[in-house]
C-alpha positions in Angstrom: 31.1 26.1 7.3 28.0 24.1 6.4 28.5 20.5 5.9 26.2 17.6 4.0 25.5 14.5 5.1 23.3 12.8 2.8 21.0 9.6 2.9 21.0 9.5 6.6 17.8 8.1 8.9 15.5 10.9 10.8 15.2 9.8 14.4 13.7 12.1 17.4 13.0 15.0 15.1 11.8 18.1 17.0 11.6 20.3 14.1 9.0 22.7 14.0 8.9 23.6 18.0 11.6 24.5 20.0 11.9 22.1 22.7 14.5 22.6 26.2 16.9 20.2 26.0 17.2 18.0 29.2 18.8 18.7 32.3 18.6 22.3 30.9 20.7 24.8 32.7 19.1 28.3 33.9 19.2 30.8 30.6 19.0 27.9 27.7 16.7 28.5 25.6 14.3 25.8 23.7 15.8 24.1 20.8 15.1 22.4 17.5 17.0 19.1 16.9 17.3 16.1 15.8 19.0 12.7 15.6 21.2 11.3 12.4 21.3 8.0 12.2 24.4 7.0 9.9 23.5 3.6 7.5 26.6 1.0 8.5 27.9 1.5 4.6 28.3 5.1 4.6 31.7 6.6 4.6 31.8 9.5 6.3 35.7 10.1 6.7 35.9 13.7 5.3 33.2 14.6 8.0 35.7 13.0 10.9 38.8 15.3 9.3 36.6 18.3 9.7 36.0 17.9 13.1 39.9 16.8 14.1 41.3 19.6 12.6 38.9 21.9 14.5 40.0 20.6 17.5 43.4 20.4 16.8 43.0 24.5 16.1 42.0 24.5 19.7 44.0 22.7 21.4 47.0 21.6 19.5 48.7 18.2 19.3 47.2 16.7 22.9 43.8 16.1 21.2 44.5 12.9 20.8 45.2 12.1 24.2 42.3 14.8 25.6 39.8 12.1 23.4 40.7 9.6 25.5 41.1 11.2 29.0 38.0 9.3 31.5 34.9 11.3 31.5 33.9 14.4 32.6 37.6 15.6 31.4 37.4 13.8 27.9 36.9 16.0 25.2 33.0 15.4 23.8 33.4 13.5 20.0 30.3 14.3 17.9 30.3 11.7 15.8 28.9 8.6 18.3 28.9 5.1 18.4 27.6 4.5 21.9 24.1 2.4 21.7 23.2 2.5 25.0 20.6 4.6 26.5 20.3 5.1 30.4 17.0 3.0 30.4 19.6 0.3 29.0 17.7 -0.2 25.9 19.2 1.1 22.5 19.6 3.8 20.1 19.9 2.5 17.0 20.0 -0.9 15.4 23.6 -2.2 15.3 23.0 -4.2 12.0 21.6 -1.5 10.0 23.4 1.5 11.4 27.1 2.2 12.6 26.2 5.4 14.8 24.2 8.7 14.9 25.1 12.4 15.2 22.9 15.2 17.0 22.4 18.7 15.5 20.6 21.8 17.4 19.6 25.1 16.7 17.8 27.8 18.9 16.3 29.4 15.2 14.2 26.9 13.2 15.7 25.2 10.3 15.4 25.4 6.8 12.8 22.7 5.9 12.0 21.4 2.2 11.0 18.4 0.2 12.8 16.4 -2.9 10.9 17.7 -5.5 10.6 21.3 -7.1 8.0 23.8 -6.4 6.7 26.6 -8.4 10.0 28.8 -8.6 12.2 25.6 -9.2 13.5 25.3 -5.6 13.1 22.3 -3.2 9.2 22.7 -1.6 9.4 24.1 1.3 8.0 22.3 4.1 6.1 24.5 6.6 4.1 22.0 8.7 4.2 18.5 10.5 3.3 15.8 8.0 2.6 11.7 8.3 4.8 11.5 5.1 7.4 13.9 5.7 10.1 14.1 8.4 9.3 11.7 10.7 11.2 9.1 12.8 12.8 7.0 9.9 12.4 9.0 7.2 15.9 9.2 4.7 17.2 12.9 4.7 19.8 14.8 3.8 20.9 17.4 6.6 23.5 20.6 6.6 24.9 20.7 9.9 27.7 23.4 11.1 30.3 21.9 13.4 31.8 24.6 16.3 33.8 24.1 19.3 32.4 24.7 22.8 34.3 24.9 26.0 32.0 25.6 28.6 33.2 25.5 32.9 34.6 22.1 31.6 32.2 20.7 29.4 34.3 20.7 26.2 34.7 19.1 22.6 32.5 19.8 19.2 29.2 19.6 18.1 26.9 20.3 15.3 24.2 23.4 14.7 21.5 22.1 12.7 21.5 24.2 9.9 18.6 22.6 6.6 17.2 19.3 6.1 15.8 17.6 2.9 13.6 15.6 2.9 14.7 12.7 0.5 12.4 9.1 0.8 10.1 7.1 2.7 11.9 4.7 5.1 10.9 2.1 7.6 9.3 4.2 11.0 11.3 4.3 14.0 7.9 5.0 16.8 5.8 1.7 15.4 3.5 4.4 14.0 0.9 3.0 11.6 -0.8 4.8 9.0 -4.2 4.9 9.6 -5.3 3.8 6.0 -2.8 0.2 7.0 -5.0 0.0 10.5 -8.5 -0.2 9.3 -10.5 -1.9 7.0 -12.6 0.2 3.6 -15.7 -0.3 2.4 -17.0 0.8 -0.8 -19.4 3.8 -0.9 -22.9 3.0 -1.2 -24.3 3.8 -4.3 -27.5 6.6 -4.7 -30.3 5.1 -7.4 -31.6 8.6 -8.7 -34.7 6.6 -10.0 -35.6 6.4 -6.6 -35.6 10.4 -5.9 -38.8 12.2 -5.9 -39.1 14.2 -9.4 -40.7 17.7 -9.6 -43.7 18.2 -12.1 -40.7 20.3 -14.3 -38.8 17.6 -14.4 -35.9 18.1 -11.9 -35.2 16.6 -8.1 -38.0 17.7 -5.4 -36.2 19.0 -2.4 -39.3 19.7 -0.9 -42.2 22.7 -0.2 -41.9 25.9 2.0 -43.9 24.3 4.7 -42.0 20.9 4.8 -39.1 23.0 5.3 -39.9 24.4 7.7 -41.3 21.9 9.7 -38.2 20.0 9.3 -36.3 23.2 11.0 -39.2 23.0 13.5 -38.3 19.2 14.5 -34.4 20.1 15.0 -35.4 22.4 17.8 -38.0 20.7 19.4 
């Protein structure tokens, strides 16, 4: 079952190629993922329920206590709070955002924009883009929670089903737009008086010969 989490913040997209995630184990194969950043007034209750119960269909009435059991033995919550990244720096910032999800799929996503295309539908998006889906950018992502109990490593997480890409928000990597970096000029303008008229009346673009010894200068 496919769940909606709308208006949340784009961060470490990998999106269009598959990429192995790290410390990958022999057999996993590449991935397409990315991280949710949840704004600090978004309630996001219903999404918690879904996830306890599917645990609790697992393993009964000791989830509770399996949540809290030291790691590795603890069952893995998807829905993390935890701002600190082995490097020590952080994840996310505390004042704008209250934690993050992650949501992975070995098959590419379903892509598309806000607005309609030609058949009515959301725009597909089918390339990278500077606009579109990039770290900080406000989407709205389908993700499919599921169980995993794998030689110990146990708890929920979330398949990354569509995203939709909703507005522009503030950039995540420092990336500038190159029109924000550099300075414009105005084109130059061209004063046709000054172009060389042929006896008919239109432009001169110049005689057989001078042609050709222009084409003889390039290769000399």
């Amino acid at each position: 079952m496919s769940y909606i989490l709308r208006g949340v913040v784009l961060s470490y997209p990998q999106l269009f190629t598959p990429k192995l995630p790290p410390n990958a184990r022999t057999g996993q194969k590449p991935r397409y993922s990315g991280m949710f950043l949840i704004p600090k007034d978004m309630v996001i209750r219903e999404l918690e329920e879904i996830c306890l119960k599917l645990l609790e269909e697992k393993w009964g009435d000791k989830v509770g206590e399996m949540l809290n059991y030291p790691p590795p033995n603890n069952l893995k919550w998807p829905i993390r709070r935890d701002n600190r990244k082995q490097d020590g720096g952080q994840r996310f910032d505390e004042t704008k955002f209250k934690g993050f999800i992650t949501a992975w799929s070995e098959s590419p996503p379903g892509l598309v924009g806000r607005y309609a295309g030609a058949d009515g539908k959301p725009a597909k998006i089918l390339q990278p883009s500077a606009d579109e889906l990039y770290p900080g950018s406000i989407v709205n992502v389908s993700v499919n929670p599921f169980v995993y109990d794998q030689a110990g490593n146990r708890g929920i997480a979330f398949g990354l089903v569509n995203i939709q890409n909703w507005e522009k928000g503030e950039r995540l990597d420092n990336r500038i737009a190159a029109e924000d970096q550099f300075q414009a000029e105005a084109r130059p303008e061209v004063d046709l008086s000054q172009v060389p008229q042929s006896p008919q009346g239109g432009t001169q673009v110049g005689t057989t010969a001078s042609r050709g010894g222009a084409l003889t200068n390039l290769f000399t």
